[in-house]
N, C-alpha and C positions, 0 to 999 in steps of 0.2 A: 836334189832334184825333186823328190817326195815331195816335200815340204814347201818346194816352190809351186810347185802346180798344184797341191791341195789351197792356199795361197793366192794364187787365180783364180778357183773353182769357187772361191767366196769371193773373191770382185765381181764374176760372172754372175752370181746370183744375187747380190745387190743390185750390180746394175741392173741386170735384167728387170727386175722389181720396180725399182726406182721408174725406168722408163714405162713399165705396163700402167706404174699410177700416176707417172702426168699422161698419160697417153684415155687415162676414166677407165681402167679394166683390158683386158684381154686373156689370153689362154697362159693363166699362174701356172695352173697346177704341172701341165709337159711342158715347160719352159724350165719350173724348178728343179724336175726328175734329172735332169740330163748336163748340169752344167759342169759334171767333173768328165762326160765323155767328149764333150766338147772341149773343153779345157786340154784333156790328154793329148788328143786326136791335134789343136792343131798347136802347141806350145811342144810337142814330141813326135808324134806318130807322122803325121802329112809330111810331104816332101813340096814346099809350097815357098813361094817369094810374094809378100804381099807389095810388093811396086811392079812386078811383075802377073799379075792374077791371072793371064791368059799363057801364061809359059806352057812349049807343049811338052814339056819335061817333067812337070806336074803333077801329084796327085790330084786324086778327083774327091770331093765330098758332096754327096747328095741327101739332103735333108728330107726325107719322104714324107716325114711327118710334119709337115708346112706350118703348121699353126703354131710350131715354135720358132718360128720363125725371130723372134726378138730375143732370144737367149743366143741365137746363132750371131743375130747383128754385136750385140753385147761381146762374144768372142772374137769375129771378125776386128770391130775396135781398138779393143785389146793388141790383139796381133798387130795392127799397123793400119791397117787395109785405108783406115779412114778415120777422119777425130773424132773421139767422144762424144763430143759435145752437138754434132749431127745427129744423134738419137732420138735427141730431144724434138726431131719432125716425126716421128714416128706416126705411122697413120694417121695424118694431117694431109688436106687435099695434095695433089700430087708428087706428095712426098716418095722419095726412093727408098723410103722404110717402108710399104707396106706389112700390117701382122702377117699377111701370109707371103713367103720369101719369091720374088720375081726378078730371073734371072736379066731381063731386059730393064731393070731400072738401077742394079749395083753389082757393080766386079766383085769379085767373090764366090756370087752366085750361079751355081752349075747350072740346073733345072726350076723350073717354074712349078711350085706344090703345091700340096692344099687340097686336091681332091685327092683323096687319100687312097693307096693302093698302087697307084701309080709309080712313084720313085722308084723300087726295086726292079722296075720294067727300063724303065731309064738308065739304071746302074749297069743291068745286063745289057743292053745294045753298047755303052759306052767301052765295057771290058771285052767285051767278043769282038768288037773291032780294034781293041789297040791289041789284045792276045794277036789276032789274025795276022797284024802287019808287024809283029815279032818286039811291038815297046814295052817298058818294062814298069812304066806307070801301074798304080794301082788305084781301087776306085771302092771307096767305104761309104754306107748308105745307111742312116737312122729311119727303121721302122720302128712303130708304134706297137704294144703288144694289142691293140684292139684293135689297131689296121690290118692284124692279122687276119682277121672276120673276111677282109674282102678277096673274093676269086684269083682277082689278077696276081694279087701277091704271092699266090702259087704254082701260078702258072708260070711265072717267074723263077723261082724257087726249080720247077722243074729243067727249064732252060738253060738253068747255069748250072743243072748239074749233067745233063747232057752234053754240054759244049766246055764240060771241066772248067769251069772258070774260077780257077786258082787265083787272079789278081781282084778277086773280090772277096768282101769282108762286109756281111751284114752284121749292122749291133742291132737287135731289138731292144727299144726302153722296156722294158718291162717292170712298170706302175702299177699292172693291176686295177687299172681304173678307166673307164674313156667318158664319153659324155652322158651316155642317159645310164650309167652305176658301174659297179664292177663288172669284168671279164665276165668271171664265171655266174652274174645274172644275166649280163646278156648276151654272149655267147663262146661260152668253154670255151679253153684252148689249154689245156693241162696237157704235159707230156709234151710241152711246146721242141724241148730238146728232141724226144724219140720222133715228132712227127717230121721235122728235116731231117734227121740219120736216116728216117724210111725214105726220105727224097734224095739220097745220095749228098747230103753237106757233112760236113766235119763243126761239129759242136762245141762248144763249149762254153759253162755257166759260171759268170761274177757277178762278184759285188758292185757295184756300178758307182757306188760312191767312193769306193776306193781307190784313190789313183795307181799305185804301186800295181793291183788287182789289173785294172783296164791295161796300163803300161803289159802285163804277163802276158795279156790276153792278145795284145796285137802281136807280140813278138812271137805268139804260137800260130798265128794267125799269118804272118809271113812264111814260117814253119813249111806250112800246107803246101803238098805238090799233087797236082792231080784233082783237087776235090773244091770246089766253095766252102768256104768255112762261116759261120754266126757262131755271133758271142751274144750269149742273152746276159744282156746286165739287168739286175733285180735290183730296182731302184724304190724311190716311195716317194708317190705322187705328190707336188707341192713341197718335197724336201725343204727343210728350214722354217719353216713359217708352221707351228704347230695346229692352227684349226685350218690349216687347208690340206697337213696331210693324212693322204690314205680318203682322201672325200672328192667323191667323183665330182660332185658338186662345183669346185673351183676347175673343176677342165677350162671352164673359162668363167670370169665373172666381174666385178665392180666390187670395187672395198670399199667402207665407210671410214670417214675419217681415224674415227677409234682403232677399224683395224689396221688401215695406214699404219698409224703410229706403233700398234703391236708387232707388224711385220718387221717396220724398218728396226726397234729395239731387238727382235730374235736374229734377225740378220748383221746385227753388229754395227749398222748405219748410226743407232744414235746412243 
């Protein structure tokens, strides 16, 4: 099972790739961070029927960090939800691929993201009403380590651990990079683990590209009675593609032919 989802976790980042450059650019660098949590999440972890997207038996997955929104479409694919070969409208006039993910244009899609900060506010109203009415759905939500900068996401943070919300599971990507440099230039968040234990979560820090790793990490994460749990996966910005990672620079951007061709050779395309 390793080896099969590590296995996807490279078709997800080809394709992912593939569509951001017929598509002229969009956000590489957290589309590339994240395709093995993606991958885990929903070939293992989700309780999900893609002919079914709106089953209320469901898990829930909210992508808080919108702007990867085309690594999610790339997995969704994969999974069933819809063919492949649909990608290829990707942010094309009114296309149901928008780069930032809108729940009113494709099943699959929970909430509407992109302004960032927002999703974990969404994750918590969704799990404090199914906790409320006794379902036993669960509700996993990818923040951003730089979205961590903004208020809401704490205020959030405090919400669910007041109202115990055990059927939530935040993963932070944590790249280390957001759009104008890294974290700690523009604004620290070191200790990222001790600052949720001081807000009543239960923590716990992976490798983010490991699948075996994430696989540990949600089954600790069901574990949890009483508390919200985050798993900070420590990924690296732009994974795969050597001059995008670790460089804030590709959070989003346009590749030259030359790099094309460098990327799709590192990724295994050609």
């Amino acid at each position: 099972m390793e080896r099969k989802l590590a296995e996807i976790a490279k078709k997800v980042r080809q394709i992912t790739f593939a569509t951001l450059v017929q598509a002229r650019g969009g956000h590489f660098g957290g589309c590339l961070s994240m395709a093995e949590i993606l991958t885990v999440l929903y070939f293992d972890e989700l309780k999900i029927n893609p002919k079914q997207p709106k089953d209320p038996r469901r898990d829930f997955f909210i992508l808080s960090k919108g702007h990867a929104g085309p690594a999610l479409y790339a997995t969704l694919a994969l999974r069933g939800y819809y063919n492949l070969k649909e990608l290829e409208g990707l942010d094309k006039p009114l296309s149901k691929f928008p780069k930032h993910v809108d729940r009113l244009k494709l099943p699959g899609i929970e909430a509407s993201t992109g302004s960032l900060g927002q999703g974990l506010s969404i994750s918590c109203g969704i799990a404090l009403r199914l906790k409320t009415i006794g379902k036993k759905n669960r509700i996993y939500v990818v923040v951003g380590d730089g979205e961590c900068n903004e208020g809401q996401v704490w205020e959030a943070i405090m919400l669910a651990a007041k109202y115990k919300l055990d059927n939530l599971c935040m993963i932070v990507d944590m790249n280390n990079c957001q759009i104008d440099g890294t974290c700690d230039e523009v604004m620290p968040i070191e200790s990222l683990d001790k600052k949720f234990e001081a807000f009543g979560w239960k923590v716990m820090q992976i490798n983010g590209h490991d699948v075996l790793a994430l696989q540990q990490g949600f089954a600790w994460s069901r574990s949890i009675k009483g508390f919200p749990s985050a798993l900070i996966a420590n990924t690296i910005k732009g994974y795969g593609v050597s001059f995008m990672e670790n460089k804030p620079e590709w959070h989003s951007g346009t590749l030259t032919k030359e790099q094309e061709k460098q990327g799709f050779k590192e990724l295994g395309v050609l």
